[in-house]
N, C-alpha and C positions, 0 to 999 in steps of 0.2 A: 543854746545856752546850757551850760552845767546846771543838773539839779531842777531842770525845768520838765514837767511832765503835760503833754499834752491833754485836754479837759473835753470831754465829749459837752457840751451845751444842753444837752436833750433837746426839750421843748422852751427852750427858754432864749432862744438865737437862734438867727436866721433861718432856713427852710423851716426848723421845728417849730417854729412863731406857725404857721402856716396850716398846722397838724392842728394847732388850740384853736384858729380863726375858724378850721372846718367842723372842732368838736362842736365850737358856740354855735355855728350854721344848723348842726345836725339837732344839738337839744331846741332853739325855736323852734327847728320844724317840728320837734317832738311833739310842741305841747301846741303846735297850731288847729286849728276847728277842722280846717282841712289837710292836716298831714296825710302826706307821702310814704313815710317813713318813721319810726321809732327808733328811740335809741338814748334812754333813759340812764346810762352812763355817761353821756357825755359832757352834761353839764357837770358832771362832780370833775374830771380832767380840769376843764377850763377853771374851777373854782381851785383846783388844788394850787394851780400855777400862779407866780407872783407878777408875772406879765400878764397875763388873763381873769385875775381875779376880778376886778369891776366891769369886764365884760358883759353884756346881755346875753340872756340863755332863754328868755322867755320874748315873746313878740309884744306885750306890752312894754318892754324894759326898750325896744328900739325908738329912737327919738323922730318922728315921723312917720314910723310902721315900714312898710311896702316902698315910700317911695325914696327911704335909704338906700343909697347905691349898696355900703357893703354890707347891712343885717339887712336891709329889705332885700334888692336885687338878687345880688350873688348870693346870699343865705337862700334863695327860691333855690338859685341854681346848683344849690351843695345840696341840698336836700332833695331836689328832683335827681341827680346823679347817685346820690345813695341808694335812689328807688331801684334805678335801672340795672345797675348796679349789683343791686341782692337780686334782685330776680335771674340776672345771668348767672349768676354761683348759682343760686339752686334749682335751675334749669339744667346747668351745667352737674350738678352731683345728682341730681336726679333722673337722668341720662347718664349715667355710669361713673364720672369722673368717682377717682377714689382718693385725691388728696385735692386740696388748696391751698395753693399760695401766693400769702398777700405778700408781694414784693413794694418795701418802702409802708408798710403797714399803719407808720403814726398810730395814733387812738382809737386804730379801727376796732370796734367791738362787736364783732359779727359773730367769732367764736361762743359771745357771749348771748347774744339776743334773737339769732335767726333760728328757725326750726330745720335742723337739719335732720339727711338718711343716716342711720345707723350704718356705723362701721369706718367713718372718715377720719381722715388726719389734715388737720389744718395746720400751715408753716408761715407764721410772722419774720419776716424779714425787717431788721430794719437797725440803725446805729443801738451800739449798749443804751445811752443814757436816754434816749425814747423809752425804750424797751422797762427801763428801769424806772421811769417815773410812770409808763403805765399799769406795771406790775402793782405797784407802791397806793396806788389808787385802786387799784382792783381789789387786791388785798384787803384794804381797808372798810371796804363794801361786801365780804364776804363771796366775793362772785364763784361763780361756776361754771364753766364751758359747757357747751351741750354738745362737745365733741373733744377727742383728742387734739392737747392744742400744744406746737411747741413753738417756743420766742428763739430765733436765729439773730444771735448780734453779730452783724457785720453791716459795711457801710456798701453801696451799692456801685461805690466806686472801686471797692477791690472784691478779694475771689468770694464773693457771694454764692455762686453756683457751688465751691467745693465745700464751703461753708454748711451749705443747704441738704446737700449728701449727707456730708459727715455727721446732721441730725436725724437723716433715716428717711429723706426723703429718697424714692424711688422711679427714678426714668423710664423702669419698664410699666408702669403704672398709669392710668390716665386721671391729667391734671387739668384745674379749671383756676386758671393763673389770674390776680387782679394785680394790674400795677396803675391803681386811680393815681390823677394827679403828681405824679413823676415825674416823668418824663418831660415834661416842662421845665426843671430843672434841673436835670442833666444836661452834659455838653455833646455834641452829634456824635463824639465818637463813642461815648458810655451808651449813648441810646441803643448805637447799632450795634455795640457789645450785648446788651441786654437780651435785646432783639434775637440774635445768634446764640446765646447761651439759651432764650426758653424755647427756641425752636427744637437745638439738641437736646435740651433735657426732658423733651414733649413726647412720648408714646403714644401711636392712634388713637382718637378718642379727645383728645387734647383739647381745650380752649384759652384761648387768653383775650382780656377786655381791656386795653387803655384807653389813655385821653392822651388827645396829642393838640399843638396850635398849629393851621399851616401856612400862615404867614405872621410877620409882625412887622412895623415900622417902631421903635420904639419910643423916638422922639415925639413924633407924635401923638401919643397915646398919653405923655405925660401928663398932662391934664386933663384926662378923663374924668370925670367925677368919681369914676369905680375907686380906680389910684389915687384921687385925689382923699378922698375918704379913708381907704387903707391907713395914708398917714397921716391926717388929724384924728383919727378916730381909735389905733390903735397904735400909732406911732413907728407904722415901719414901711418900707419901701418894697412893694409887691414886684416893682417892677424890675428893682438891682437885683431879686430872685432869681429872675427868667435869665437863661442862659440867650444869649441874642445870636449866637451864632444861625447860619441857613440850616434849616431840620433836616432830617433824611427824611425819606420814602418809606415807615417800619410796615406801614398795611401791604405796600408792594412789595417790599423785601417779604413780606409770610407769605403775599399770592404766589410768587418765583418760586417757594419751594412748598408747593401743595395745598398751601391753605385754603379755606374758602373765608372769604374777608368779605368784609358789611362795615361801610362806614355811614357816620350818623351825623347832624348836626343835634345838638341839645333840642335846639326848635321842635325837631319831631316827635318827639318824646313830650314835650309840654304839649303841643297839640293832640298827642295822642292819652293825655292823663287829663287835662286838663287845665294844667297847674304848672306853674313853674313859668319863667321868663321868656318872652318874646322878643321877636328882633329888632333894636331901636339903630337911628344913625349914627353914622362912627359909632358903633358898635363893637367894643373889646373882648363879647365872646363870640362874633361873629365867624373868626377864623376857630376855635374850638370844636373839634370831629369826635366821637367817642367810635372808637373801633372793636371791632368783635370778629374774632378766629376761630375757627375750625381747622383741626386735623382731619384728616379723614380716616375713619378705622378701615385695616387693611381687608 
């Protein structure tokens, strides 16, 4: 149509909704007795936003605590993935990596809250109008990175990778790549594009950490309580998100060409913290593997 300009949504539609459900996940866990994780921005995101403003950010504010499916449950399991999560970036930069990048970034504020080594550049990927409503909040909070941080707007479905260059990232460099919660919402061929561009753009030394599902029935998931929650409680459908196509093989595709791959369920990592969500029947994050790569340096 004449005169029609297309509207980036930020965080205020579809996948972006998804970016504020994990800010409100990250600030309960913030202020829980037993936190995982900190992360003392993220409540102000979710307050900034007109779809998330009457959200809970505090574990009092969830109406049954714990045994809400999506602030008790899955807020365990956003907040136990944020743990595992920083610890593999600064495992990974403290092992040499000399840049980070968050691909698909949302309201990550890691730039802003983890202790990082001196000397790093960290690369935010992610649509303009994210990028711009987390600027707009950070701003307003006076923040400050504790490392070089630059914000890459591009969408992840087009050239991201030249996009990524053309901010100064560098390939002959070793990188310690997050693409949290992505992937899931991409379609099999974006993933395996993804897949392929961070392996070429990876110099020895390299890592990269996703989350991947490896199966799904969808139908039958529809009434899970997780999903069922999402939309009485926040009003949106988690599950029209997810891309339903069959997933590819991304851990395989990096063993094929060198990698050394470690796949995870969540489980392990609750068991091994402490904390965070166990396995129930028909269980919706049952199929959820968190994955971790190695290059190997030459």
């Amino acid at each position: 149509m004449v005169g029609t300009q297309h509207r980036d949504p930020g965080v205020e539609d579809g996948v972006g909704l998804t970016a504020l459900m994990v800010a409100a996940a990250r600030a309960i866990e913030t202020h829980r007795g037993d936190s995982l994780a900190s992360d003392l921005y993220a409540e102000h995101f979710v307050r900034a936003a007109k779809a998330s403003a009457d959200w809970p950010v505090r574990e009092w504010e969830v109406p049954d605590g714990d045994a809400n499916p999506l602030w008790g449950r899955l807020a365990r399991y956003f907040g136990l993935r944020t743990r595992v999560l920083d610890d593999h970036l600064l495992r990974s930069t403290r092992a040499g990596a000399r840049q980070v990048v968050l691909l698909g970034a949302g309201l990550d504020a890691r730039a802003f809250r983890l202790d990082w080594p001196p000397g790093l550049v960290l690369f935010e990927v992610d649509r303009e109008g994210v990028l711009d409503f987390k600027q707009e909040v950070l701003d307003g909070l006076h923040a400050t990175p504790k490392l070089v941080r630059e914000a890459v707007a591009v969408d992840l479905c087009d050239d991201w990778a030249g996009a990524l260059v053309a901010a100064g990232f560098s390939p002959t460099l070793p990188t310690a790549w997050l693409v949290e919660g992505v992937l899931l919402f991409l379609s099999s061929a974006a993933e395996e594009g993804l897949i392929d561009a961070v392996d070429g753009l990876s110099a020895p030394g390299s890592s990269v950490a996703f989350e991947v599902k490896l199966a799904r029935d969808l139908p039958d998931t529809q009434d899970d309580p997780l999903y069922s929650a999402a939309r009485g409680q926040v009003g949106f459908d988690l599950l029209a998100l997810l891309d339903a196509e069959p997933r590819p093989d991304s851990s395989g595709a990096l063993a094929e060409r060198g990698w050394s791959t470690s796949v995870h369920t969540p489980f392990d990592f609750t068991r091994h913290h402490g904390r965070g969500p166990l396995p129930e029947p028909d269980d919706p994050l049952a199929g959820n593997r968190w994955v971790f790569a190695e290059k190997p340096s030459r």
